[in-house]
Steps between C-alpha positions, in 0.01 A plus 500: 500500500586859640738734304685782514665714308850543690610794264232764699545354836884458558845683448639455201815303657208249623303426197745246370506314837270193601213480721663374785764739443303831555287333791823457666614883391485816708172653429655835304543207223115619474473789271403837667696378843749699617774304676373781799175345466615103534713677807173617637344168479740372631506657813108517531425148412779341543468444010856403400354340115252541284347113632562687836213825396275195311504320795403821735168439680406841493516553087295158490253647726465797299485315181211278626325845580570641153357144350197535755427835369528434139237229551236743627 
């Protein structure tokens, strides 16, 4: 079972809320995103929520690569 400690990774007005509540939140619910940030997102990739930046092809591609490279 994965875990996460939501205290380091979101807002502080997030940490109370459920799963499915930040997946459905803008992505400055992330702590260390600037509501400019989400904005630029937004216009480059069309990422509205956080499920929205999980769910972008182009972080799972470089995620594989970082996994790929730690297995080396």
């Amino acid at each position: 079972m994965a875990s996460i400690d939501l205290d380091k990774v979101l807002d502080k007005a997030w940490a109370d809320k459920s799963v499915a509540e930040v997946l459905a939140a803008p992505v400055d619910a992330l702590k260390g995103v600037s509501e400019r940030q989400g904005e630029l997102l937004k216009e480059a990739f069309g990422v509205k929520t956080v499920a929205d930046l999980a769910d972008l092809k182009f972080a799972r591609w470089a995620q594989a690569l970082a996994v790929l490279d730690a297995a080396k």
